[in-house]
C-alpha positions as CSV (number, residue, x, y, z in Angstrom):
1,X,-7.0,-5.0,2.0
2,X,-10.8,-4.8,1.6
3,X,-11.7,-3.8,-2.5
4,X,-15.3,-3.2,-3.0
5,X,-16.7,-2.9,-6.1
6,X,-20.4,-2.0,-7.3
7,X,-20.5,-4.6,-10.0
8,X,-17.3,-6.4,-9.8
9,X,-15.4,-8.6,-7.8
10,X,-15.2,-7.7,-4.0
11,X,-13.1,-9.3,-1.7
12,X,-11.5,-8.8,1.9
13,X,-7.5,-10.2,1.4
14,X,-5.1,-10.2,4.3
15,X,-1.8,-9.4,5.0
16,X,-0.7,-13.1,3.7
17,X,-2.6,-12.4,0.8
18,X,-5.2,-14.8,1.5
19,X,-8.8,-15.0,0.3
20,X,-10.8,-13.8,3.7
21,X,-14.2,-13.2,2.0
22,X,-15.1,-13.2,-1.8
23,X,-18.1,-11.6,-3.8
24,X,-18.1,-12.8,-7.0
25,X,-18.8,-10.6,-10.7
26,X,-22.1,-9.4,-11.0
27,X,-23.7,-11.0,-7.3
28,X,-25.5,-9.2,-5.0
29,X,-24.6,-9.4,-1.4
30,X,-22.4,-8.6,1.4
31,X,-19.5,-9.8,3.8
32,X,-19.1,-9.9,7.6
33,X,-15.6,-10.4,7.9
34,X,-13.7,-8.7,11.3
35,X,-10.8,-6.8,9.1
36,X,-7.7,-8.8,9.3
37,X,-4.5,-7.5,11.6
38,X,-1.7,-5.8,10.3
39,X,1.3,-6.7,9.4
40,X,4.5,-5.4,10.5
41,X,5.2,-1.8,9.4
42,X,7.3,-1.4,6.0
43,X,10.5,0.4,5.5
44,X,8.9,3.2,3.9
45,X,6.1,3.2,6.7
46,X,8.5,4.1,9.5
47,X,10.6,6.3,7.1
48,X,8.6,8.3,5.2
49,X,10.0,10.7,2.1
50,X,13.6,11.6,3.8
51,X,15.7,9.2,2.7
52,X,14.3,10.3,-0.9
53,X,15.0,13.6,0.0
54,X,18.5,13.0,1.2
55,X,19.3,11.2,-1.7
56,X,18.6,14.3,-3.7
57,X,20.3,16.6,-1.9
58,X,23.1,14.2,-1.8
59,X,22.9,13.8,-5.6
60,X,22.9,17.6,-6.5
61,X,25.7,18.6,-4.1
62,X,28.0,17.4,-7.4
63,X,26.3,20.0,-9.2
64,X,26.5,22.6,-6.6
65,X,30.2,22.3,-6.2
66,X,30.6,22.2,-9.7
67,X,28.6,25.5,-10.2
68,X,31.1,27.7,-7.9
């Protein structure tokens, strides 16, 4: 994660959740950092919104039956 910030804290954190680079408050400067790998893909990542969506549907086929 790379958070910039124009008078805050800036930082480049990696996928460990370690401290790569740091800018503290109120500092002018920069960092040269090479942008950390990343880590494996998440659940949600290689899933997406369809086991949400089946969920749903799942959950309002109750209702559905119950309507006929």
């Amino acid at each position: 994660m790379v958070r910039v910030a124009n008078n805050g804290i800036s930082a480049v954190i990696d996928a460990t959740g370690q401290v790569r680079a740091r800018i503290n408050l109120d500092t002018i400067g920069y960092a040269d950092v090479a942008l950390p790998a990343p880590g494996e893909p998440t659940p949600y990542s290689r899933a997406g919104d369809w086991p949400l969506v089946a969920l749903l549907l799942l959950g309002a086929l109750p209702v559905v039956l119950r309507l006929r």
